[in-house]
C-alpha positions as CSV (number, residue, x, y, z in Angstrom):
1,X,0.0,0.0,0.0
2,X,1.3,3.7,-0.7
3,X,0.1,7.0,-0.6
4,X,0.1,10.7,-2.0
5,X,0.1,13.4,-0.2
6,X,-2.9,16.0,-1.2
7,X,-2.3,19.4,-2.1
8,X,-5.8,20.3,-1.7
9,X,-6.5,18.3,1.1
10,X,-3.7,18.3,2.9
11,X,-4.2,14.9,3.3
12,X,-2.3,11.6,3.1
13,X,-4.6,9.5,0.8
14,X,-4.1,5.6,1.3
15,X,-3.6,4.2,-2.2
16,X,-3.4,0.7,-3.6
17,X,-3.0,-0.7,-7.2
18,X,-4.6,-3.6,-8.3
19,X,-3.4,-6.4,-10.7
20,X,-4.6,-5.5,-14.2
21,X,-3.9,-2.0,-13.8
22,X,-6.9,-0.8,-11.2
23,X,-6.4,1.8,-8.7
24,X,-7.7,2.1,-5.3
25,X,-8.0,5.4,-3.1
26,X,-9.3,5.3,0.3
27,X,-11.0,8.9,1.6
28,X,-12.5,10.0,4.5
29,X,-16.2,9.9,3.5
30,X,-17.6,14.0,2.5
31,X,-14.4,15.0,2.2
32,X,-14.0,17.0,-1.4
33,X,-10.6,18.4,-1.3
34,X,-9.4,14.8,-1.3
35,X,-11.7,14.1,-4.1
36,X,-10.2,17.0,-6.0
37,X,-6.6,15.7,-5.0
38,X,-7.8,11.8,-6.3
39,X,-9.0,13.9,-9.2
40,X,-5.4,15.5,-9.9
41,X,-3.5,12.2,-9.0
42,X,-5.3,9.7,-11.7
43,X,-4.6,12.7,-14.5
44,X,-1.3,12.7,-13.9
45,X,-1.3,9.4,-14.4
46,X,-3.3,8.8,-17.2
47,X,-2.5,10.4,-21.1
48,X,-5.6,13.0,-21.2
49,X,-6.4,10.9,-24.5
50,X,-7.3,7.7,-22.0
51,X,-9.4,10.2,-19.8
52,X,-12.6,9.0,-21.2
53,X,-11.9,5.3,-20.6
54,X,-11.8,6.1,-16.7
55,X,-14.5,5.0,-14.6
56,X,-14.6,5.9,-10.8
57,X,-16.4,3.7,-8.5
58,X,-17.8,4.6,-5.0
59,X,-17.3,1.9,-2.8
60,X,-19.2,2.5,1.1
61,X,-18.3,0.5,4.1
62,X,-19.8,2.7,6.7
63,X,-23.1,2.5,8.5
64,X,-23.2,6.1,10.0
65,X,-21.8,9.1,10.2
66,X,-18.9,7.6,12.5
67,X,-17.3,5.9,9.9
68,X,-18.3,2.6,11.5
């Protein structure tokens, strides 16, 4: 598991790639600046001619506003 560091956020965002070339990024649920840092991180990544083969999938694990 790595991270990056968000420049919006502030944050360290947990990341994790996945065989076959998936990417995982955990984020404190609500939290937008790391969404715009997640945003940032996979274009940098990706050659803006691959951006429209992206797909982003929300993934929940909590049952209340707790995060448990």
């Amino acid at each position: 598991m790595a991270s990056i560091k968000g420049k919006t956020s502030g944050k360290n965002i947990q990341t994790l790639e996945l065989d076959g070339g998936g990417q995982v990024y955990g984020t404190i649920h609500k939290n937008t600046k790391m969404v715009d840092d997640i945003i940032d991180d996979v274009k940098s990544k990706i050659p803006k001619e691959r951006w429209k083969d992206i797909v982003f999938v929300g993934e929940g694990g909590t049952t209340n506003q707790k995060g448990k």
